[in-house]
N, C-alpha and C positions, 0 to 999 in steps of 0.2 A: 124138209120132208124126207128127203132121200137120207139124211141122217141118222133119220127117228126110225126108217126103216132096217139099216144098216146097223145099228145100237148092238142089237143081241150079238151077231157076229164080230164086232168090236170087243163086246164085256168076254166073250168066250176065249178069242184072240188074246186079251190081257191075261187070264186063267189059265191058261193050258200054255203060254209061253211068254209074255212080257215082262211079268211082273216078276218071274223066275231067273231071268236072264239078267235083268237091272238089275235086282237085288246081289245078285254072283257079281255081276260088274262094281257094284257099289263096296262091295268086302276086298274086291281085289285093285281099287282105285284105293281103298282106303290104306292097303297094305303098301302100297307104289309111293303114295305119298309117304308113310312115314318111312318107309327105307330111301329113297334117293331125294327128299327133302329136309328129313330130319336129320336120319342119322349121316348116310352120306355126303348132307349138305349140298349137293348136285346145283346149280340154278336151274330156277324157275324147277326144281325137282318136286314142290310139291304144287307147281300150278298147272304143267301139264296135263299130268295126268287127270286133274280134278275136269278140265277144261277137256279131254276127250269123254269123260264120264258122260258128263253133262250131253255133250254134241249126240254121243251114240243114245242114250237115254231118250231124248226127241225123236230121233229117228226110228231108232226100237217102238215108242208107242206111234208111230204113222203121223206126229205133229209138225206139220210145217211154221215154219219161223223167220219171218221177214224183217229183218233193220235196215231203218231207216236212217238218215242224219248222223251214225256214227264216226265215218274217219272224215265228214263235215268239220266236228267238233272237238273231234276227241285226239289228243297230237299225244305221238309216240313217247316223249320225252317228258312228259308234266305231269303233277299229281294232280289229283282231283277227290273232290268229295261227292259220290254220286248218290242222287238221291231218287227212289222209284215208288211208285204206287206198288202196295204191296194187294195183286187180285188172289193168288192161289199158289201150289207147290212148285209148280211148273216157271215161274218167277224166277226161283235159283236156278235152272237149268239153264232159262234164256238168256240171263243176265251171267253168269260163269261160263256158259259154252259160248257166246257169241261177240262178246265185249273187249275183243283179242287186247285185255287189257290186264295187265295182274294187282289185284287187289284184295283187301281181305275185309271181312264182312262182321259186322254186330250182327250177333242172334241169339236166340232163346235158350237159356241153360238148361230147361229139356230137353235141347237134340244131342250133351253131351252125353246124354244115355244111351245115345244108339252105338250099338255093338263095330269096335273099330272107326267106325267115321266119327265120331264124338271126341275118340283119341287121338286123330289126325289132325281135324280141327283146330282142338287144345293144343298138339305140338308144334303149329306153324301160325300161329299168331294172329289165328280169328279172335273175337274178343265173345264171349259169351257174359250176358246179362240177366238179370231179372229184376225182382221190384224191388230188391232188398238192398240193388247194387249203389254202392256209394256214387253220385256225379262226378265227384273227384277223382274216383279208380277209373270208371268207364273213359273219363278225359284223357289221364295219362296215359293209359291204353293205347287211345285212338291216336293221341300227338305221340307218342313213340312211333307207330306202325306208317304216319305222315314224314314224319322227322327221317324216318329208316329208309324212306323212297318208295314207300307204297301207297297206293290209291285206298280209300276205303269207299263202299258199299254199305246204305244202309235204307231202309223204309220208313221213311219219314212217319205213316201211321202204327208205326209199332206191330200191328198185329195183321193178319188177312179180313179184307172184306166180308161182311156179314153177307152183302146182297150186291157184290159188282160195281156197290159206288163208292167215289173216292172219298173217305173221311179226311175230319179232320188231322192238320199234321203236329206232331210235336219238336219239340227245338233242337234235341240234340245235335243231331247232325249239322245244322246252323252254331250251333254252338264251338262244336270241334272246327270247321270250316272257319269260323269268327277266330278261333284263338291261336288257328295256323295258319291262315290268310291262305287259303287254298281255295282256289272258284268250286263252286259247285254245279255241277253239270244236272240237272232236272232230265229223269226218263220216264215217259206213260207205256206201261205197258197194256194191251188190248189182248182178250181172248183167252186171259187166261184162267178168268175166274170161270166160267163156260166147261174149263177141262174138267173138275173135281168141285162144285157147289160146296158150301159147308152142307155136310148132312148125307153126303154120296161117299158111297163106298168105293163108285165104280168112276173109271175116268171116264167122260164122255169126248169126242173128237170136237177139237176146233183149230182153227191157225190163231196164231199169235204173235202179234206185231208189237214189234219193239221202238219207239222216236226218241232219238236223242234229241236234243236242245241247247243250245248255245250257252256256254259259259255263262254263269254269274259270279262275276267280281268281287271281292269285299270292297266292301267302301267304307273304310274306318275300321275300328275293333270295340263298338261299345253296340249296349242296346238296341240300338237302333241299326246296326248293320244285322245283327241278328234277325230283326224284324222285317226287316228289308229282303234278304235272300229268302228267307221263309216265306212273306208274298210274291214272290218273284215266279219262286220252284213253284209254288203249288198252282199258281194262274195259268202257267206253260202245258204242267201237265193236264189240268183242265179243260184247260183249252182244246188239249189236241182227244182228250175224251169227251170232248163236248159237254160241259158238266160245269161252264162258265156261270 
């Protein structure tokens, strides 16, 4: 109630100063990365800064963010294939600011149109996709950026929820994980579809809880491991959205 009350002073907050300051933040994160990631080569030059983007981004819009289960599961030293429910925009934020992990992420080859971050993205070895993309290219992709020592990020249902519930997943990810024997780590996130609905222009306020989940192992490298971790991830996350 006290939310619904609170909304207008929220939407006006966004307008006359949030959305102004992220967006300045996101031109000059995207500038950071390609100078001490790209060109300078710096380490971790272009994951810093993506990783304070993000953290100040939450806090600029007033969204709290609680993880759970992460240094549980998640060891400093190891690659992993992480896989998340995809609720809303807010997903990137939580999962790059809060994952003190570096990794690089499959996304939509619409975002490499956004002005400098699209170019930053492209020059540090995100993998941009779409329907036209060969399986073959997306793999080698993904096993180089395995192979090179990096973690990758991806959303198992391809796209954001229509309505807050978890679809169905598809294999990729499973697939890259199966052909570099790399566990997969299963994350639900909660609260975030609540921020931005499909169909809102405006964010609305919520927290957003982040649960990690215990490793899954490959067991084997054929079909049936593939099948295997794919019911695994999606039960986990399920589970902990109640959606068993």
């Amino acid at each position: 109630m006290l939310r619904k009350i609170l909304h207008p002073l929220y939407a006006l907050y966004q307008i006359v100063f949030a959305w102004w300051v992220v967006l300045l933040l996101t031109e000059l994160t995207s500038l950071a990365i390609l100078v001490f990631g790209k060109y300078l080569k710096i380490k971790n030059g272009d994951y810093y800064p993506a990783v304070i983007w993000c953290r100040l981004s939450c806090i600029i819009f007033l969204i709290p963010v609680k993880i759970v289960d992460r240094d549980k599961y998640v060891q400093k030293d190891k690659k992993y294939v992480f896989v998340a429910n995809h609720q809303g925009i807010f997903d990137v934020f939580v999962l790059y600011g809060y994952m003190k992990k570096n990794f690089k992420w499959i996304m939509k080859d619409s975002l490499r149109k956004i002005p400098l971050l699209g170019k930053a993205c492209a020059e540090t070895e995100h993998i941009f996709v779409n329907r036209t993309t060969p399986q073959k290219d997306l793999l080698r992709k993904a096993m180089s950026v395995i192979k090179g020592g990096k973690s990758m990020t991806i959303f198992a249902e391809g796209t954001r929820c229509d309505d807050g519930k978890l679809g169905a997943f598809k294999k990729g990810a499973f697939v890259i994980a199966n052909m570099t024997q790399t566990p997969v780590v299963p994350i639900a996130i909660e609260g975030s579809y609540d921020i931005l609905p499909k169909g809102c222009w405006c964010l609305h306020w919520s927290k957003v809880k982040v649960t990690y989940h215990a490793p899954i192992e490959c067991k084997g490298r054929d079909s049936e491991n593939v099948e295997y971790m794919l019911t695994e991830t999606r039960a986990a996350i399920a589970k902990t959205l109640n959606e068993e």
